[in-house]
C-alpha positions in Angstrom: 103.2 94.5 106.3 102.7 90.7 105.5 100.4 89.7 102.9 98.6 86.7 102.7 97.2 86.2 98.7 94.8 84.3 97.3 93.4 83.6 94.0 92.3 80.7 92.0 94.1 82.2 88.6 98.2 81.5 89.6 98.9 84.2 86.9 97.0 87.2 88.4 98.9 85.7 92.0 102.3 86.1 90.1 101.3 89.3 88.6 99.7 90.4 91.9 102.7 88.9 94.0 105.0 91.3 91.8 103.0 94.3 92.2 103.0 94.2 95.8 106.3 93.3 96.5 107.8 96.4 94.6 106.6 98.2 97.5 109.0 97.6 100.1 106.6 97.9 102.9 104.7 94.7 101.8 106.0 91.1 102.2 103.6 88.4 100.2 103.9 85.5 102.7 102.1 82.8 101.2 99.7 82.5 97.8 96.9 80.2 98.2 94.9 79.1 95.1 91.2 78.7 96.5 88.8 79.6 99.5 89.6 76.7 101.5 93.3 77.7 101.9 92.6 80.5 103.9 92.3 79.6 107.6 95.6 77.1 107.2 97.1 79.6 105.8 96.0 82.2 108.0 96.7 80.2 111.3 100.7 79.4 109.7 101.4 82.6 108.8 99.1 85.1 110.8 99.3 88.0 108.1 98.2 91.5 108.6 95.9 91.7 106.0 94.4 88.8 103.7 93.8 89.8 100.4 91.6 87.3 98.5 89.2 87.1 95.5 85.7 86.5 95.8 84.6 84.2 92.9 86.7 81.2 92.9 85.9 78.0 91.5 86.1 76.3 94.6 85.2 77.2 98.2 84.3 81.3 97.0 85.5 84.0 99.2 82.7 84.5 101.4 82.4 81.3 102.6 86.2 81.4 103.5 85.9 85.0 105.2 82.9 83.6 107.2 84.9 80.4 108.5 88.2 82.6 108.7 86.4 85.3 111.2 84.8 82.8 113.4 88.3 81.4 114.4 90.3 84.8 113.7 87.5 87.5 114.2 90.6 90.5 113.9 91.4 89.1 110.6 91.5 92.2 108.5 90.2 91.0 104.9 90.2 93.0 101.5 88.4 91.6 98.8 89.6 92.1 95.3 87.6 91.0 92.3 86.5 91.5 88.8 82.8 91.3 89.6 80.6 93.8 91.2 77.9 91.5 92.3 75.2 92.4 94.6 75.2 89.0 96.2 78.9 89.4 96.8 78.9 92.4 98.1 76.4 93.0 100.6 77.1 89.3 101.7 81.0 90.6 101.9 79.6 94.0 104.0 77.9 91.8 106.1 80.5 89.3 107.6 82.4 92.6 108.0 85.2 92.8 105.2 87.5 95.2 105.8 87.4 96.3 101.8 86.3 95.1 98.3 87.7 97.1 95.4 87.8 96.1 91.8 90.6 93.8 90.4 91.2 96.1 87.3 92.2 99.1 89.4 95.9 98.2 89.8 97.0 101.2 91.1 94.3 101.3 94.1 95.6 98.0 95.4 98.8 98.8 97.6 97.2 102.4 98.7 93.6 100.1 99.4 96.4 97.3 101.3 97.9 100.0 103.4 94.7 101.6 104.4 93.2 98.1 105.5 96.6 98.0 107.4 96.0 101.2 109.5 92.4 100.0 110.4 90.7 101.7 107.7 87.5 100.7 105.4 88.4 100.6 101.9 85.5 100.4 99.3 85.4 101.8 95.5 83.8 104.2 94.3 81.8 101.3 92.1 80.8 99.6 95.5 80.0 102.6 97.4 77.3 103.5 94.7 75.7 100.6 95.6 75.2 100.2 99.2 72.1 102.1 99.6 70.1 100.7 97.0 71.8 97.3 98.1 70.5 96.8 101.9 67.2 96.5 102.2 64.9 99.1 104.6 63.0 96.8 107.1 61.9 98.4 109.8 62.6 101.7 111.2 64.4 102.2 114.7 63.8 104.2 117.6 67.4 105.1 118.0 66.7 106.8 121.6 65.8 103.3 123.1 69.6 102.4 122.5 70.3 105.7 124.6 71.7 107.7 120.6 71.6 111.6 121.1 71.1 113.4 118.4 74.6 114.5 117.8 75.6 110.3 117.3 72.7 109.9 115.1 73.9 112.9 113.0 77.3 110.7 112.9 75.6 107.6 112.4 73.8 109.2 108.9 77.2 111.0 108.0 79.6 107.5 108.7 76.4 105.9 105.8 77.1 108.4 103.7 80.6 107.3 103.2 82.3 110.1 105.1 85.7 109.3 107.2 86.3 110.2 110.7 88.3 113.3 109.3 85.6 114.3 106.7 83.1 114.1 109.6 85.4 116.0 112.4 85.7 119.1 109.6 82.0 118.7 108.8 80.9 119.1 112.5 83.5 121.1 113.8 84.9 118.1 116.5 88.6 116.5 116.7 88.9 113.2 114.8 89.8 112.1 118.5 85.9 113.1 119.4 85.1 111.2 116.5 86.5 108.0 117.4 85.5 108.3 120.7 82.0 109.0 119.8 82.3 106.3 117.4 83.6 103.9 119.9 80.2 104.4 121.9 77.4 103.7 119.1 79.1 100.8 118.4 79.1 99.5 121.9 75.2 100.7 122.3 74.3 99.0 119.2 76.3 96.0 119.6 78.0 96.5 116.8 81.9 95.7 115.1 82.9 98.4 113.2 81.8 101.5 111.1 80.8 98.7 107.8 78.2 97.2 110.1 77.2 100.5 111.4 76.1 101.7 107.9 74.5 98.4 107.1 72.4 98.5 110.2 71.1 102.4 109.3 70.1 101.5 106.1 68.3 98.2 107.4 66.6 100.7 109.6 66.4 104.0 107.2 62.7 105.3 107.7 60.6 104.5 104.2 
C-alpha cells in the first residue's frame, strides 16, 4: 500500500513515517508539509490512500480534500488529527472522507490505513458520537418518492447507526453480498457516493 503523508509538524511526519513503515505492507511515498501539497503530490505519486491532518497552518485539510476530489474524486482520504472539531468534521463527512480518527490513537493508525485501503469507512469512536447531534434535521423525506422499500430504509437507519455491512447482514439475516448489492441501489436512487453521505443525508432528513 503507498502512503502519501502530510502534516505541517515535520516531527509527527518522521514519527508517523516510522510508524507506518514498520508495517511491511505500507510504503510512505512522499511527506508533504501543508494542504497545498496535496494534489502535486497526489497527481506524481497516485497513492492509495492519503493520510493528512486537518488543521494546518496553511491551506487546512478540508480545503485540500475539496480541490483534491474535484480532480481525483476516487482519492481515498483519512484524516488524522488532534482536534475533534465540529466544523472539521461534519465539513470532512461532507466532501466524503474516507476516515478521520484522532492523532493520539497510535495504534489505530495502520489498522484505520488498511481499512481505508479495502474500501472501508473508518471513524472513531470519539467522531461517531458526534454525527447525530452534528448534522442538522431539515426537512423530513418521503423516501418512497425515490422508489426506497421498506427493507432499504431499514438499511438506510442501520448503515446511520454506524453498523457495517457484516453487522447489518447478521442483524437481518441477508449475505453481506445482499448487503452490498442493496447498498449499491439506494445510493444510485438517491444520488449518492458512498455509505458516509448516505448517513449524512438521513440525518438531514431524520423526522423531528
Amino acid at each position: 500500500m503507498r502512503v502519501v503523508l502530510i502534516d505541517d509538524d515535520q516531527l509527527v511526519c518522521m514519527s508517523l513515517k516510522m510508524i507506518l513503515e514498520s508495517d511491511q505492507m505500507i510504503k510512505v511515498a512522499a511527506v508533504g508539509n501543508d494542504g497545498s501539497d496535496a494534489l502535486p503530490l497526489y497527481r506524481e505519486h497516485r497513492p492509495d490512500v492519503l493520510l493528512m491532518d486537518i488543521r494546518m497552518q496553511g491551506m487546512n485539510g478540508t480545503e485540500a480534500l475539496e480541490k483534491l476530489l474535484q480532480e481525483f474524486p476516487e482519492a481515498k482520504v483519512l484524516f488524522l488529527t488532534t482536534f475533534v472539531d465540529d466544523e472539521y468534521i461534519v465539513r470532512a463527512l461532507e466532501l466524503g472522507a474516507k476516515g478521520y480518527i484522532i492523532k493520539q490513537n497510535f495504534e489505530h493508525i495502520i489498522p484505520a490505513l488498511k481499512a481505508v485501503y479495502s474500501g472501508q469507512n473508518v471513524y472513531g469512536d470519539e467522531i461517531i458520537s458526534k454525527i447525530p447531534e452534528l448534522i442538522k434535521s431539515t426537512d423530513s423525506l418521503d423516501y418512497k418518492a425515490y422508489d426506497i422499500s421498506e427493507k432499504e430504509y431499514e438499511i438506510i437507519t442501520l448503515i446511520a447507526e454506524g453498523l457495517s455491512n457484516k453487522e447489518i447482514a447478521s442483524h437481518l439475516y441477508l449475505s453481506e453480498g445482499t448487503i452490498r448489492n442493496y447498498l449499491s441501489t439506494i445510493l444510485e436512487k438517491l444520488q449518492l457516493r458512498d455509505r458516509t453521505q448516505l448517513a449524512i443525508f438521513y440525518y438531514q432528513h431524520k423526522p423531528k
